[in-house]
N, C-alpha and C positions, 0 to 999 in steps of 0.2 A: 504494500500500500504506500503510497506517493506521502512523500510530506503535507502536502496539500489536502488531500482525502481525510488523512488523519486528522490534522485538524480543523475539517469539516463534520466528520464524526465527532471532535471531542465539545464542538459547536454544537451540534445537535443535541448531545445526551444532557449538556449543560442548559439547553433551553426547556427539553423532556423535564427536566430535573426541575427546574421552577416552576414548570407548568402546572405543579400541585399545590403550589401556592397560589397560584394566580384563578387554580378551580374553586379554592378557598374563597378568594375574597368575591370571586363571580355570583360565586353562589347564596350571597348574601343578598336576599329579594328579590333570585330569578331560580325559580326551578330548575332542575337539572335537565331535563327532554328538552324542556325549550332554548335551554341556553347552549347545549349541543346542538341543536335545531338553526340557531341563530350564528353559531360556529361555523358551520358548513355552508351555509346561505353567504356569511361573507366570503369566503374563500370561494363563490360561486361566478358570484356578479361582485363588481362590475365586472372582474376578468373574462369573464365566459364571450362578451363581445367583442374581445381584443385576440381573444385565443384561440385559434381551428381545432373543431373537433378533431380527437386525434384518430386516426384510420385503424379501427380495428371494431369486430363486432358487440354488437351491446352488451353480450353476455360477462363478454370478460369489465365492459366498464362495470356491470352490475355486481360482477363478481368480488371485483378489487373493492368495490364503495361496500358492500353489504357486508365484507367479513374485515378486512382491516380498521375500518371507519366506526359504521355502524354496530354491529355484532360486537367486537370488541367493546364501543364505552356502553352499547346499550344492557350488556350483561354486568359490565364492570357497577354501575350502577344501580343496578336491581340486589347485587353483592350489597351495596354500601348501604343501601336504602332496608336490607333487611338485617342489618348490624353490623356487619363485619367492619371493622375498624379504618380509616382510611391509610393508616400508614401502613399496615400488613398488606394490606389490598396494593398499594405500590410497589411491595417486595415478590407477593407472589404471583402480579402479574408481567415479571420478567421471569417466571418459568417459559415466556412465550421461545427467550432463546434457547433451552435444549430442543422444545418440540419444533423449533425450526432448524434446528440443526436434523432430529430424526426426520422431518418431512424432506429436507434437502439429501441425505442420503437414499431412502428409500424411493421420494417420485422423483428426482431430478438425478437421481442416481450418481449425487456427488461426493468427492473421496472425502474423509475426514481423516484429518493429519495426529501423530501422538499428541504433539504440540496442545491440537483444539483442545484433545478431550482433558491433558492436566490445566491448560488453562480456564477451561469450560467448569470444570470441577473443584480448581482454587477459588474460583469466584463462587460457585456455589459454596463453598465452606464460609465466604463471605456475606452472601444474602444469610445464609442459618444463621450468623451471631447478630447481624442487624433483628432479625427476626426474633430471634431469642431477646434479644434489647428491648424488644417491644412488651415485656408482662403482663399486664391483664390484660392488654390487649386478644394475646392467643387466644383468652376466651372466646372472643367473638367468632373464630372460625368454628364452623359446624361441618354436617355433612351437606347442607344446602350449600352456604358458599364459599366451600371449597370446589365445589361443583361450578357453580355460576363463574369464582375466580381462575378458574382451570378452563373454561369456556370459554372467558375473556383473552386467555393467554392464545388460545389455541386459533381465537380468529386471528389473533394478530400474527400468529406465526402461517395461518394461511395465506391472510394477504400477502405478506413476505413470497411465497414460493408462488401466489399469482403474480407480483408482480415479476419477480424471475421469468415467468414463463411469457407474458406478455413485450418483455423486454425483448428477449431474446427470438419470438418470433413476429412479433410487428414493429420492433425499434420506434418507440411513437414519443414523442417530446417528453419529457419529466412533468414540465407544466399541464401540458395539453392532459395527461393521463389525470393529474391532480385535480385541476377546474373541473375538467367535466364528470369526472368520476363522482363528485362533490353532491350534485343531485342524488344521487341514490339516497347518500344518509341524510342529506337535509329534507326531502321529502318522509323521509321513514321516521325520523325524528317529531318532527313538525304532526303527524296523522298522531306517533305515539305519545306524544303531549296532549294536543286534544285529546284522543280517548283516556289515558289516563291521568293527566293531572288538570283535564276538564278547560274549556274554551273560558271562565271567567278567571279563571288564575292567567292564564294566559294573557289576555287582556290588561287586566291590572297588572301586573309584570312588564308588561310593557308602556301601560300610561303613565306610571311610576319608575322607568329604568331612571340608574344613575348612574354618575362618572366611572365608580370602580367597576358596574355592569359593562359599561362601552370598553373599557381600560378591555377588562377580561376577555370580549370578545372577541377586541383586536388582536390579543394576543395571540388567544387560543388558533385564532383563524391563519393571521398571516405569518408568526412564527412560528408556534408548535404544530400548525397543520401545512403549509406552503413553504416556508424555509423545512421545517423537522421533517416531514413525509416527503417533502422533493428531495432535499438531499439523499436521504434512507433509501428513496429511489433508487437515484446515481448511483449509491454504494451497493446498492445488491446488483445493479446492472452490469458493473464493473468487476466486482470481487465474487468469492464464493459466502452463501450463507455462514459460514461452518467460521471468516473472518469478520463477518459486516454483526448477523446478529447477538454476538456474544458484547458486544460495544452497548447493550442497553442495560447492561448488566451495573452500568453506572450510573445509570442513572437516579435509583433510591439515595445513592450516593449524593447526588449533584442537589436532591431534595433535600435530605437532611443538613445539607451545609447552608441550603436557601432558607429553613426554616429556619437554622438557627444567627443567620442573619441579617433574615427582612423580619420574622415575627419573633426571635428571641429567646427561640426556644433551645433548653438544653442539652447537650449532647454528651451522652454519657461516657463509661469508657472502652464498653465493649463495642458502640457504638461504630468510636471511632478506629477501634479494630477491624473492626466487619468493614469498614471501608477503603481501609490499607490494603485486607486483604484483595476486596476487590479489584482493585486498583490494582498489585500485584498481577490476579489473575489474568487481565485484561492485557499489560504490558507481553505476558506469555503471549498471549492471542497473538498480538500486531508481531513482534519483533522473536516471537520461539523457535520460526523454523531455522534459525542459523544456528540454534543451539542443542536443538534434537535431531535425530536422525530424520533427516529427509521422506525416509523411503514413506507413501502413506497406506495407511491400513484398508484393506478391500473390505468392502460391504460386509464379509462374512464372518472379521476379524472384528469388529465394533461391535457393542452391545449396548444398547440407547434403552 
């Protein structure tokens, strides 16, 4: 990976990374359907008039928007909304990167190097102490949303291998894939707010928004979703899953250091263990193969 790549990746995971602050303060006086709803709507328009559809058939734009986009926060949410804690729900929704690494082995039938998997695995030993950091929290996972958060990971590691596969056979602009892709969850969003959090919330949410609502949405839309998901594009168009997805694996990381210096919150010490170790593990990811044996493991030798 190019110097430049890298720190476009380290770009992204750091904007990932405060984007859970900034769901924070969004969510103060707007519902969460609609303010995902109102996310995707700006990433839509006004771009969508400047930017050609990108040549390839519906299904995959409907593909890429319904499981990356939508499926992903529409389950992550339903997660939060029935307890589950938001700072756990951030860690174990980067299991998305082993299940894209097993989707990139299996349908894309790509190689995985020793390298990934001790790097893949030291960060895992990193998400578990973050995790563990978390105390009563763990209560809040059950066997529902562990389900739901396992749901949430699993879209996002799909869109990952659609977008692979969409790259690699229609070559279609990063932008162009993004704008228009953008309809699917803002439509799905938008219907799932009316039905469940009802046309009068909606309304008053909106004749009532305020500055940190507009702040949020801007955010959400044209950094964590058009800078974060174009770039994440590029990087899977470019590299293998098995380098590009294990890079979000910093991103609880990038949250915990926003909380604990935009809202103040403290950071404990196993804390800041779990995210050395990450860190760590992530370093093996980009820069391992010069120091482990090259040769990489066949499909038959890996167990995911």
């Amino acid at each position: 990976m190019s110097f430049r790549d890298r720190l476009l990746a380290l770009t992204i995971v750091l904007i990932w990374g405060v984007n859970f602050v900034v769901i924070k303060v969004g969510l103060q006086g707007m519902p969460p359907l609609l303010l995902a709803g109102l996310r995707f709507a700006l990433v839509a328009f006004p771009a969508v008039f400047f930017i050609k559809r990108p040549k390839l058939p519906f299904k995959w734009l409907a593909c890429y928007g319904l499981t990356i986009c939508f499926g992903q926060f529409a389950l992550l949410f339903w997660a939060l909304n029935v307890g589950l804690a938001a700072g756990l729900a951030s860690l174990l929704l980067q299991a998305q990167a082993f299940i894209t690494l097993a989707f990139g082995a299996l349908l894309l039938k790509e190689k995985i190097h020793r390298h990934n998997l001790i790097a893949v695995l030291t960060a895992g030993i990193g998400i578990y102490l973050l995790a563990a950091a978390q105390g009563d929290d763990a209560a809040s996972l059950t066997g529902l949303t562990l389900i739901l958060i396992i749901g949430a990971a699993s879209c996002w590691a799909l869109g990952n291998i659609t977008n692979k596969v969409i790259m690699h056979h229609y070559s279609v602009p990063t932008m162009s894939l993004i704008v228009w892709s953008a309809f699917v969850p803002m439509t799905a969003f938008f219907v799932s707010s009316f039905w469940i959090e009802g046309p009068q919330l909606m309304v008053s949410s909106l004749k009532n928004i305020e500055w940190h609502n507009l702040f949020a949405i801007a955010y959400l839309s044209l950094l964590a979703t058009i800078v974060g998901y174009g770039g994440w594009s590029y990087l899977l168009s470019r590299y293998q899953t098995s380098l590009v997805a294990p890079l979000s694996l910093l991103v609880p990381a990038f949250g915990l250091l926003s909380a604990w210096l935009l809202l103040d919150e403290s950071l404990s010490g196993l804390q800041i263990a779990g995210v050395v170790v990450i860190a760590l593990g992530l370093i093996i990811n980009v820069f391992g193969q010069g120091w482990f044996q090259r040769k990489p493991l066949s499909n038959s030798d890996v167990v995911l």
